[in-house]
C-alpha positions as CSV (number, residue, x, y, z in Angstrom):
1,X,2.1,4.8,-36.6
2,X,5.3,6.4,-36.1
3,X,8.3,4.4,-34.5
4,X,9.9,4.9,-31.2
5,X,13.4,5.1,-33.0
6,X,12.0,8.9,-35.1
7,X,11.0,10.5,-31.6
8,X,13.9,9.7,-30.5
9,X,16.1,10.7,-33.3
10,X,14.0,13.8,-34.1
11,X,13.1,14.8,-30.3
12,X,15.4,13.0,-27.7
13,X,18.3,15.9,-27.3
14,X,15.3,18.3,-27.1
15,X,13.1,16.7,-24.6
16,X,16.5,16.3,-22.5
17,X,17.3,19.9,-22.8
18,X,13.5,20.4,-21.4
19,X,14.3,18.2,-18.3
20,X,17.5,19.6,-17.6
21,X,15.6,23.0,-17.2
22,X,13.5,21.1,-14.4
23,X,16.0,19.2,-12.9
24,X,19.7,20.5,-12.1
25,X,21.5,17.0,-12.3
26,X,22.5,15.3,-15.8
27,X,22.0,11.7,-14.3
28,X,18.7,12.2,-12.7
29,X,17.9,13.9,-16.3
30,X,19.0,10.8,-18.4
31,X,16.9,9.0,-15.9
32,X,13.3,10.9,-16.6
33,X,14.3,11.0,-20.4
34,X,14.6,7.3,-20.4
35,X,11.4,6.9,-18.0
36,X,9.7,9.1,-20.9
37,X,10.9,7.2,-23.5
38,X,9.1,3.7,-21.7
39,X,6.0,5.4,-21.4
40,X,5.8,6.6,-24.9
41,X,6.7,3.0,-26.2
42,X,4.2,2.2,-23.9
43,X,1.4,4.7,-24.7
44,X,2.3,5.5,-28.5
45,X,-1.0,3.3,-29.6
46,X,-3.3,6.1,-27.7
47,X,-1.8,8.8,-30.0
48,X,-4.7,9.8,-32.1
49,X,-3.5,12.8,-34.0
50,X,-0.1,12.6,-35.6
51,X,0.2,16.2,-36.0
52,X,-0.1,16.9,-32.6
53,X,3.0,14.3,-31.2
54,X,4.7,17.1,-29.9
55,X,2.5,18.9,-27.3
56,X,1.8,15.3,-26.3
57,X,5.8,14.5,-25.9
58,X,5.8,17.3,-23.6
59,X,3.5,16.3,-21.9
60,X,4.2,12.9,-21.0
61,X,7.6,14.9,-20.0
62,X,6.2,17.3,-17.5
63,X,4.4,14.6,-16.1
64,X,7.6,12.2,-15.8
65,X,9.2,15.6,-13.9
66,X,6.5,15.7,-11.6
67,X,6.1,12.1,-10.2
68,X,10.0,12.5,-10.1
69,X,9.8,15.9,-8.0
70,X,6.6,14.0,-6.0
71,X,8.4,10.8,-5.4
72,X,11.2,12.1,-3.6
73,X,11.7,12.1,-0.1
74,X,13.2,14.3,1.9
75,X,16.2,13.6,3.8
76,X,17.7,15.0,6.9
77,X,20.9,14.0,8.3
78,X,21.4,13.5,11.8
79,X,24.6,14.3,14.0
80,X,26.2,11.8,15.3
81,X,26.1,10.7,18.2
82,X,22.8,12.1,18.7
83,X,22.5,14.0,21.4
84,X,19.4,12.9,23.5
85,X,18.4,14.7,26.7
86,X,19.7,13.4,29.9
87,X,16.7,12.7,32.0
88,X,15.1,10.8,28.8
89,X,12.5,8.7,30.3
90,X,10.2,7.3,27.5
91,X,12.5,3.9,27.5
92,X,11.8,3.9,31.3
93,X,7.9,4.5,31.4
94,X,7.6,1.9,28.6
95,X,9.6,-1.0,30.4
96,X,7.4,0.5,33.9
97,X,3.8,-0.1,31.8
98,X,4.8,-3.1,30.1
99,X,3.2,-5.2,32.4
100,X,0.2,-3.2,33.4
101,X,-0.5,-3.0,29.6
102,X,0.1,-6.6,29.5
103,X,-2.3,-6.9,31.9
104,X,-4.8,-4.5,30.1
105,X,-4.3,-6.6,26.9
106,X,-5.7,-9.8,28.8
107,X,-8.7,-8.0,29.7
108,X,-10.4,-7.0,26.8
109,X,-13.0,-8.6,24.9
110,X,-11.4,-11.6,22.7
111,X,-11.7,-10.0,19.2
112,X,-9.8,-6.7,20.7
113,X,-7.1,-8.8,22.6
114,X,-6.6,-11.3,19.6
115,X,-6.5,-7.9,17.3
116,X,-3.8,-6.1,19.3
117,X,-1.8,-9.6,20.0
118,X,-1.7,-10.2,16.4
119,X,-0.6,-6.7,15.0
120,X,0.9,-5.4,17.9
121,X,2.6,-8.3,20.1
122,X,3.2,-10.6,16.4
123,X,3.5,-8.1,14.0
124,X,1.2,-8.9,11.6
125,X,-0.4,-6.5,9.0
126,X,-4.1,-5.3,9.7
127,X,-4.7,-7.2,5.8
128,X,-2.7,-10.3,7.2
129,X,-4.7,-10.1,10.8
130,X,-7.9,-10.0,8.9
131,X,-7.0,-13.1,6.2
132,X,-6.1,-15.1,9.4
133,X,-9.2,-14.0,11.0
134,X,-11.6,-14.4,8.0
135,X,-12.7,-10.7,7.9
136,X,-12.2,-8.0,5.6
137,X,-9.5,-5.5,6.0
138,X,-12.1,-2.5,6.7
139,X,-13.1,-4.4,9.2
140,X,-9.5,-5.5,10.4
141,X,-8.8,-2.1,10.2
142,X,-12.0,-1.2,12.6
143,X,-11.2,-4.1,14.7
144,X,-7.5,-2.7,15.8
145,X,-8.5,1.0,16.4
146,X,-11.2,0.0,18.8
147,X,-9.0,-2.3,20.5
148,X,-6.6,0.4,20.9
149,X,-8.9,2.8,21.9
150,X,-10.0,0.5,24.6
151,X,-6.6,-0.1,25.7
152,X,-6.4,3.6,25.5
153,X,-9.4,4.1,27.6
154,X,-8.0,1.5,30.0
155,X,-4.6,3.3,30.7
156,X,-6.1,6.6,30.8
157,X,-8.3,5.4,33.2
158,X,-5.9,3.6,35.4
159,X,-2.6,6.8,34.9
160,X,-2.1,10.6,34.1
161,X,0.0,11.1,31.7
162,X,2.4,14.1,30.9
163,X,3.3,14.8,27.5
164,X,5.8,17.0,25.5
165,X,4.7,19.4,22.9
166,X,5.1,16.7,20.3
167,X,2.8,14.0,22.0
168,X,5.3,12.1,23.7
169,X,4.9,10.8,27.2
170,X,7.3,12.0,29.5
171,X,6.1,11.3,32.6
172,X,3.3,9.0,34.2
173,X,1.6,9.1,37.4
174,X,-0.9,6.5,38.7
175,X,-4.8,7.5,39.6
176,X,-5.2,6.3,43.2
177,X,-8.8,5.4,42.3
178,X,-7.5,2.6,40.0
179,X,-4.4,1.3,41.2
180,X,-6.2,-2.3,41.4
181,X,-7.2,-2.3,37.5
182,X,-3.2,-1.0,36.9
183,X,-1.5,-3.6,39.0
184,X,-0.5,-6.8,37.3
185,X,-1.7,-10.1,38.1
186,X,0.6,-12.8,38.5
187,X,0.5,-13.6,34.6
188,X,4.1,-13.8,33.5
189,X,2.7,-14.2,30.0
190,X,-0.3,-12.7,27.4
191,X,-3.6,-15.7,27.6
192,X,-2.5,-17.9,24.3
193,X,-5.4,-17.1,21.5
């Protein structure tokens, strides 16, 4: 078994050189070689040929460099202020269908209302809704997109609805067949569960 210490001794300032050929910043660098460096501690009982330690140092290297490259996000910086179109209505139509969606919300089945109450209304995980419910997350998971779909159904049903090239409603219009189903009742509040 070799020790930790050798590699580094023998290969550490060459295995950095490596990464700084990937990666353009010294601290990100020192970062990876240090990451490398854990797994090897980590990993150095799976090394079965001793003669082949360095192709499998490299290796471990490149793959250190790519979950680096792979975990990164990208960032984009926005002006401020931002500058959001006058005539932005989404903020509008939401506070307008808040109580017709309310409304919508009371009328489906129990499981669907209790689904979309609990994830939507509470905030709750799909994985939490489903421990609290007893069921599986699959079928939490099942559970919430057919509630939304029927809450979809219901408020496509009852409005048109405009949208930008990026999905966005930006304007509503109520179906005269429906208005009844759209209106709110006099509930000020969701039905408790």
């Amino acid at each position: 078994m070799i020790a930790v210490e050798i590699i580094w001794e023998e290969c550490g300032a060459a295995l950095r050189q490596f990464i700084l050929k990937r990666v353009s910043d010294e601290t990100i660098a020192d970062d990876i070689l240090q990451e490398v460096f854990v797994k090897i501690q980590s990993h150095i009982g799976t090394l079965r040929d001793v003669h082949k330690i360095r192709p499998w140092l490299y290796q471990i290297t490149r793959n250190t460099i790519i979950d680096h490259y792979r975990s990164r996000k990208p960032m984009v910086e926005l002006p401020e202020p931002l500058n959001i179109e006058d005539g932005f209505v989404a903020d509008d139509i939401i506070d307008d269908l808040t109580p017709c969606i309310d409304n919508m919300v009371n009328r489906l089945p129990d499981k669907y209302r209790q689904a979309i109450i609990l994830t939507v209304y509470k905030g709750m995980t799909q994985k939490e809704m489903g421990e609290k419910l007893g069921i599986s997350l699959s079928g939490a998971k099942s559970r919430v997109q057919r509630a939304r779909e029927k809450l979809k159904s219901m408020l496509l049903e009852c409005c048109h609805f405009e949208l930008d090239r990026l999905g966005s409603v930006i304007s509503y219009k109520p179906r005269r067949t429906s208005l009844s189903k759209c209106r709110p009742q006099t509930i000020t509040s969701l039905k408790p569960l």
